[in-house]
N, C-alpha and C positions, 0 to 999 in steps of 0.2 A: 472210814470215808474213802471212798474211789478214787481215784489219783485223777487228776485232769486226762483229757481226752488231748493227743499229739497228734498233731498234722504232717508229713513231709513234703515241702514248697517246692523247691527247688533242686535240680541234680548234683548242687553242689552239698548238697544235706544240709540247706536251713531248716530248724525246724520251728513251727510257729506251737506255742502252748493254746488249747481253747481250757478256756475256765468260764463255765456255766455261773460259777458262784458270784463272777466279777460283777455281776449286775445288780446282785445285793448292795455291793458298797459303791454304787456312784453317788450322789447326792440326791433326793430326794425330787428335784427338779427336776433333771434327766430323766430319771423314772417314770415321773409322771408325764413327760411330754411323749414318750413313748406308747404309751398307756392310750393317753388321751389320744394321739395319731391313729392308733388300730382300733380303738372306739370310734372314732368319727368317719374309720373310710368304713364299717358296718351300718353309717345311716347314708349313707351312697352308692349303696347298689343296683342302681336302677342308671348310675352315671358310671360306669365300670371304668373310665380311662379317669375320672378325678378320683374314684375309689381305690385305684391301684398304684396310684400315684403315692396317694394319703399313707396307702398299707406298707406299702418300699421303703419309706422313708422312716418307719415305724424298724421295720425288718430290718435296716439299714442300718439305724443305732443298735439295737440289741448284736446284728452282726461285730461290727467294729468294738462289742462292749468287752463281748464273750471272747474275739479273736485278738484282740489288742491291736488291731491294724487298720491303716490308714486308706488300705488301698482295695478296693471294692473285688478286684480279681484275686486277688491273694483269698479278701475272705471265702469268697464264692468257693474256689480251691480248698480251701484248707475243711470248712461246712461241709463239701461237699464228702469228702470225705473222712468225715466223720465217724466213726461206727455207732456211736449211740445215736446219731442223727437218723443215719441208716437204717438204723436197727427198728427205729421208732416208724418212720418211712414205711420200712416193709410188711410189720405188726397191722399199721394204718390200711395198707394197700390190702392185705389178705381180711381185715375182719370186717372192715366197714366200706359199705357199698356205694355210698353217697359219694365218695373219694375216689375208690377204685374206677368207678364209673367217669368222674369229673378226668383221672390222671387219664384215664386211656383214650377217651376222642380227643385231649388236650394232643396226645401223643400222636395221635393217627395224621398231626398236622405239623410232628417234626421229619426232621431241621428245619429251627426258624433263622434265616439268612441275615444277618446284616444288612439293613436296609442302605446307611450310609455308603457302605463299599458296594452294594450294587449300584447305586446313583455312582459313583466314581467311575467303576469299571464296565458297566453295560451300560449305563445312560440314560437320566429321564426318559425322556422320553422312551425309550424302549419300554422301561419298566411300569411306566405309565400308560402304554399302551396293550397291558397284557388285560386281557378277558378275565381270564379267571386265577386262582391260585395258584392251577393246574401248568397255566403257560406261564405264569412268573416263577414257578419253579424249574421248571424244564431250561426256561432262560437260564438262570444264574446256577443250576446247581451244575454244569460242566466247568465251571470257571474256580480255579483252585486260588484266586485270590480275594473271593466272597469267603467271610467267616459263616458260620453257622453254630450251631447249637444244637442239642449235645452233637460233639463229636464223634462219626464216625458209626453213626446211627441207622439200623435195620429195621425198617418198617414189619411190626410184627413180634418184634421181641417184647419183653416184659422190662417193661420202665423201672429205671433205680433211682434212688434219693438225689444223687448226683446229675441225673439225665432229667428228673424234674426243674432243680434248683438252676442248670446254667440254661434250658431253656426259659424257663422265667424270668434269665436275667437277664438275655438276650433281648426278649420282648420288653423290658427295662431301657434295655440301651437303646432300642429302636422307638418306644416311646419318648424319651428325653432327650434322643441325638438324631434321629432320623424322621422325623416332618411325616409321623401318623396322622391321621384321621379317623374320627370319630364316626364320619360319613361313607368311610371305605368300609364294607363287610368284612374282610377278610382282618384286616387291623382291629376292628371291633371285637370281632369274635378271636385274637390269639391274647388278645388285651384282657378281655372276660372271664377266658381259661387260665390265664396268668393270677389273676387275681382274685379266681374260685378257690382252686391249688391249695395256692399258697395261706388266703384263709383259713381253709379247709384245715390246713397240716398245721398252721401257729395254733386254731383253736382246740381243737383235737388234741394235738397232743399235747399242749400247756407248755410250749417249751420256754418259753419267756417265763419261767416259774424255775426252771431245771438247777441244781445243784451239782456241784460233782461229789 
């Protein structure tokens, strides 16, 4: 048997254990509400912002099952790098096209910004008054106190497991803490690529099956 898959968290050398196997022994109920969550956001794909809702919170317990953690960033961290996660990620990206396709125009629209700290720090209205993507990005992205996602990100590189996972989580936090719309194009469609993705890569690679 493979030994668990180890994270390093912290500079201070916490380290978190992922164990794939823990999802066998929850109770039966867990299980299945999970299950049944990422079944139900695949008859909603025509409503992508209650479909990705549905699927996160699916993604969300299996996270917390596998990492033993409480805290959404930690898991994000700890998944993201992963190397079997990775490994599974890059195998996905290089063989199958339906994904490779889906990750790279997803990508061609990072960093996704923090919507709440742009409403904090440039101001409804400002951000409410930009035309396109183009001038909501040019706003906020000089301002070093707007988060973004992934970090520190090159338009043009080749996307990793890690630079998919915190930009989807990003469009998470700015769906359930920043006041999207279904109506705005731009929210619609980082919503859609979030929750093609991340579909894409649970179903694919059956990781909600994974042992160690």
């Amino acid at each position: 048997m493979k030994p668990a898959s180890t994270s390093c968290l912290d500079p201070d050398s916490e380290m978190l254990m992922i164990s794939f196997s823990r999802v066998a022994e929850l109770p039966f109920e867990a299980r299945q509400l999970t299950e049944q969550l990422y079944r139900e956001s695949g008859r909603h794909d025509q409503h992508p912002f209650y479909a990705f809702a549905l699927l996160w919170m699916s993604f969300n317990g299996w996270m917390g099952c596998v990492t033993g953690e409480d805290r959404d960033a930690k898991m994000i961290e700890a998944l993201g790098e992963d190397r079997r996660m990775s490994e599974a990620f890059l195998e996905l990206f290089r063989s199958d096209r339906e994904f490779r396709l889906e990750v790279i125009q997803f990508s061609e629209l990072w960093p996704v910004f923090s919507s709440s700290l742009a409403r904090r720090h440039v101001g409804i209205d400002r951000i409410y008054g930009c035309a396109t993507r183009a001038d909501f990005v040019e706003l906020v992205s000089s301002n070093s106190r707007i988060k973004c996602a992934p970090r520190s990100w090159i338009a043009g590189q080749e996307p990793r497991w890690s630079d998919l996972l915190n930009a989807v989580y990003q469009v998470r936090c700015n769906l359930f803490h920043g006041a999207k719309s279904p109506q705005n194009r731009d929210d619609e469609v980082l919503v859609r690529y979030s929750y093609r993705t991340l579909k894409l890569y649970v179903r694919r690679t059956r990781c909600y099956e994974w042992h160690n």
